[in-house]
C-alpha positions in Angstrom: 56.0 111.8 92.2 58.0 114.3 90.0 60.9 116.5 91.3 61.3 119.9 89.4 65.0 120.6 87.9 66.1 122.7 90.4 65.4 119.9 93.3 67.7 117.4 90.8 70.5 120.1 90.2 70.9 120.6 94.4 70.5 116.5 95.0 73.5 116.5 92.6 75.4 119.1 94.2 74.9 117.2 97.2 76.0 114.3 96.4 79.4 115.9 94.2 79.8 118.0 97.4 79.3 114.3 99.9 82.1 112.3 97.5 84.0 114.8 97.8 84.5 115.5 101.4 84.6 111.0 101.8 87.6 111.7 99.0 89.3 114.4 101.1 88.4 112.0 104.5 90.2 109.7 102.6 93.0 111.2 101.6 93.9 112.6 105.2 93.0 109.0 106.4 96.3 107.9 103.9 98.7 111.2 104.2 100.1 110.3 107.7 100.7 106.6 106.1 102.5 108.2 103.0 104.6 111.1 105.0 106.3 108.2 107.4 106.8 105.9 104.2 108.5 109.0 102.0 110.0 109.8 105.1 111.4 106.5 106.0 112.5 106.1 102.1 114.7 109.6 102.4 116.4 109.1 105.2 116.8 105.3 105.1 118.0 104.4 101.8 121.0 106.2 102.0 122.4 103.4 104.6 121.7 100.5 102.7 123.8 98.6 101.4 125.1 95.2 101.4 127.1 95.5 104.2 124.1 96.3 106.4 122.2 93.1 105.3 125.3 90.6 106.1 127.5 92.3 108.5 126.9 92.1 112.3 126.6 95.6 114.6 130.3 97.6 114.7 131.0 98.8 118.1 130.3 102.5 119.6 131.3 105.7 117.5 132.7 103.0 115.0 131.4 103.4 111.5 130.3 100.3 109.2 128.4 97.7 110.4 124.7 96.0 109.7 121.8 94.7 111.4 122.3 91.1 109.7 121.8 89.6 113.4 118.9 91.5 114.0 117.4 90.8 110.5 117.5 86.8 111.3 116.5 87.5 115.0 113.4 89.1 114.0 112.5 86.4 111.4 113.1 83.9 114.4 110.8 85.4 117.0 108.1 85.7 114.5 108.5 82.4 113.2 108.3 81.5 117.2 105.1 83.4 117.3 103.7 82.3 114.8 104.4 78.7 116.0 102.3 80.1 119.2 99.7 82.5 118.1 98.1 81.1 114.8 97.0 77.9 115.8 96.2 78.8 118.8 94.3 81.9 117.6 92.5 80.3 114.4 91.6 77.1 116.8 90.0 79.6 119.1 88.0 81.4 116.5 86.7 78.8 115.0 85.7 77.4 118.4 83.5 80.5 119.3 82.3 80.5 115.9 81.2 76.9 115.2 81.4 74.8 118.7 81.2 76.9 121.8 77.8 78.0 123.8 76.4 81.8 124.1 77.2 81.8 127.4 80.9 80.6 127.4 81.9 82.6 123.8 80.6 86.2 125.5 83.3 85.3 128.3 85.8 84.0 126.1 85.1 87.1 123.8 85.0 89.5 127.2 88.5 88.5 128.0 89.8 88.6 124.2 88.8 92.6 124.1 90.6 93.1 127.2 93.6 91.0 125.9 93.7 93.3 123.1 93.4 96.3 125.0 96.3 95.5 127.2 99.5 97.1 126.6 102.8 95.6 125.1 104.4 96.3 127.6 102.7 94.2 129.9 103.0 90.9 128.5 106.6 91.4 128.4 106.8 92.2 132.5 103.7 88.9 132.8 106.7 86.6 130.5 109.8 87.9 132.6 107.8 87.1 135.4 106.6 83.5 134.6 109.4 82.5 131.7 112.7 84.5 132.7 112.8 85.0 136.0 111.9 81.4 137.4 112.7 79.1 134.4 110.1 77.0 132.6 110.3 72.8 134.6 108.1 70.7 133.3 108.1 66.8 135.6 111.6 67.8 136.7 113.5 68.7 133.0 114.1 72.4 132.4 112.3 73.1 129.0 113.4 77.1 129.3 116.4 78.0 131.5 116.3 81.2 133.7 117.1 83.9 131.6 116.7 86.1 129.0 116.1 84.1 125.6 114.1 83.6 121.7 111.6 81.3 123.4 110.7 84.0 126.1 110.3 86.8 123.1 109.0 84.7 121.1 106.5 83.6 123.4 105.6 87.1 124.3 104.6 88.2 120.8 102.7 84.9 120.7 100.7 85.9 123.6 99.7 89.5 121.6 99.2 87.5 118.3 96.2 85.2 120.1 93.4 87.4 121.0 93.8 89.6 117.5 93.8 86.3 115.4 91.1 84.8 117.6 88.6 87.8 117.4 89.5 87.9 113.8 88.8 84.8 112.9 85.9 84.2 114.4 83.9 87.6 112.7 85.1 86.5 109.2 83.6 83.1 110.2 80.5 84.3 110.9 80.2 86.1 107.6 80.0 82.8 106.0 76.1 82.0 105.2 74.8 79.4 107.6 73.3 77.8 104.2 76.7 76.5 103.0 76.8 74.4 106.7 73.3 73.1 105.9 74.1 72.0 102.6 77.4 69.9 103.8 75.2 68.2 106.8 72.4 67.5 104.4 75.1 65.8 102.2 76.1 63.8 104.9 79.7 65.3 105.7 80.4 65.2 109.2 80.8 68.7 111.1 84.4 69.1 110.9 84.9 68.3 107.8 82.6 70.8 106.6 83.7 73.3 109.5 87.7 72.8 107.6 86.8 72.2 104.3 84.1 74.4 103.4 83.5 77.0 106.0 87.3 77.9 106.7 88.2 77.3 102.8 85.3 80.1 102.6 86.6 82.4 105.3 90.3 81.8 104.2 91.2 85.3 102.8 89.5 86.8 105.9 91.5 84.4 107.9 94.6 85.3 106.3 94.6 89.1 107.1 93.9 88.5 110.7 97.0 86.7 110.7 98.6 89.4 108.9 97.3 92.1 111.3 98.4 90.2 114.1 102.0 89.9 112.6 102.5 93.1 111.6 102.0 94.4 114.9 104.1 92.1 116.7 107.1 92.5 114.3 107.2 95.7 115.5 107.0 95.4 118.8 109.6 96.8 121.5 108.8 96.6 124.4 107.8 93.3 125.4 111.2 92.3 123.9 113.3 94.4 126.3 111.5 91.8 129.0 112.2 88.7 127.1 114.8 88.7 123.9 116.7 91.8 125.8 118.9 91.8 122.1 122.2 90.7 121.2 125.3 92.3 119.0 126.3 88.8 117.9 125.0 85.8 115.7 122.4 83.5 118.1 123.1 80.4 118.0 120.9 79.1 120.8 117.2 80.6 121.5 117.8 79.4 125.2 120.1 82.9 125.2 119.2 86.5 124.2 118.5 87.4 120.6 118.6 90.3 118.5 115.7 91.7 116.6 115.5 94.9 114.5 112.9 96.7 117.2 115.3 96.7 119.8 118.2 97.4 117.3 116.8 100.4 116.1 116.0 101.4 119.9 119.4 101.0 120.7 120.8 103.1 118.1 117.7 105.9 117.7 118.6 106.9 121.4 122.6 106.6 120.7 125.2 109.6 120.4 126.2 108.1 117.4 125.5 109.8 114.2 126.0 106.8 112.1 124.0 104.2 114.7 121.3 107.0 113.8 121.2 106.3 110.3 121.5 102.5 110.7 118.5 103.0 112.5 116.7 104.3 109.6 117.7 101.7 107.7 116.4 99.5 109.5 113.0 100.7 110.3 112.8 100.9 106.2 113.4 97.3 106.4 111.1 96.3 108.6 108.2 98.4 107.4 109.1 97.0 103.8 109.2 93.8 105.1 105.6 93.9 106.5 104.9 95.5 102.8 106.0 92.8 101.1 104.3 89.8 103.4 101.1 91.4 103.0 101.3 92.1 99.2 102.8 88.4 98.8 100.1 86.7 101.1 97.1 88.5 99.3 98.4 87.7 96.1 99.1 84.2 96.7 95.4 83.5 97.9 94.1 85.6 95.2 90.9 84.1 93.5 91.5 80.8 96.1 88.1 78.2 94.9 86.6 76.8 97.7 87.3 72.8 98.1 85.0 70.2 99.5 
């Protein structure tokens, strides 16, 4: 079949005129990403300094001060999460992936969607309600006292952290061809060696930003904490008591009188959004080009 010039000259207009609208999609896709991050930049850099990285909150109306509690806080709930959600998560992934029956994963998977559907909010009220309020006993020794403390928040962005990671894991596990299972079983290697070795070493990248997805959005998480961590203007030294974290730091001073508190607050949600920038660009380089091991 032959197409006359003028057919080619409007099928290239089309397509010049189709890249260029996915372009422009693109770019307005981007643009809210880049006005918060210029934003953020312009009115948060002007308040650091190395005060606000090693001194702890100054008191009402009084100028100075850091966020150096809130800083470590933060690193110690998501440490705590991560303690709770990733293995928990990744175990439960590769479950519905490798071991578990249709029937069984579609309810598993059911109740994961709804997981992630439900508000922040709410696992922080379901945590006060099970963790702070009553205490956690376990065979008559008090593993949690009542109260508000690091465990509780860091339990509660657990919680969020599982059903992302989970549903994550499992879809990059999927992707893997069933051909490299085959080839391990013919070989003799028992199923979960090949399931760790081969099929996660495959998936581990894909792994790896499900994780990240799942910490970036509980690092900036407020509300459960309010619930749980409830925040603290001193150094904690005990994650049975409340704890600081930059969330609820920058809560507490965005809705302040206080002109300074409001460019602390700035400052620190430059932080944390830079600190998120930074685990993701230092994760993704570090598995970069990662060979697969059997």
């Amino acid at each position: 079949m032959t197409f006359s010039a003028t057919n080619h000259g409007m099928r290239k207009a089309l397509s010049v005129c189709v890249s260029a609208c996915t372009f422009l999609c693109a770019c307005l896709v981007l643009a809210p990403l880049g006005l918060v991050f210029v934003n953020l930049v312009q009115m948060g850099a002007r308040s650091l300094n190395l005060a606000f990285f090693t001194n702890l909150p100054a008191g009402p109306g009084v100028a100075g001060g850091g966020m150096a509690n809130a800083i470590a806080g933060t690193l110690i709930l998501i440490g705590l999460a991560s303690v709770i959600g990733i293995p928990a998560g990744v175990m439960g992934g590769v479950f519905l992936s490798e071991f578990g029956s249709s029937r069984v994963n579609w309810f598993i998977r059911f109740l994961c969607d709804i997981l992630n559907g439900v508000p922040s909010i709410i696992w922080g009220i379901v945590i006060n309600g099970l963790v702070v309020v009553p205490g956690v006993i376990i065979a008559g020794h008090v593993i949690i006292p009542k109260g508000f403390s690091a465990y509780a928040g860091g339990l509660a962005l657990g919680c969020l952290m599982i059903p992302l990671v989970m549903r994550t894991t499992e879809e990059v596990l999927v992707l893997v061809p069933h051909g490299y299972r085959e080839a391990a079983l013919a070989l003799g290697i028992a199923r979960w060696r090949t399931t760790v070795h081969i099929v996660m070493q495959t998936a581990a990248r894909g792994i790896l930003t499900g994780i990240l997805l799942a910490l970036a959005r509980v690092a900036g998480e407020t509300a459960p904490l309010l619930f749980t961590a409830l925040g603290d203007n001193f150094w904690n030294n005990d994650l049975t008591k409340p704890i600081a974290a930059l969330p609820l730091q920058i809560f507490t001073y965005a809705n302040s009188a206080y002109p300074d508190w409001h460019r602390q607050a700035w400052a620190g949600a430059l932080v944390l959004v830079a600190f998120i920038f930074t685990l993701n660009i230092s994760v993704r380089f570090l598995t970069r080009g990662k060979p697969v091991r059997v």
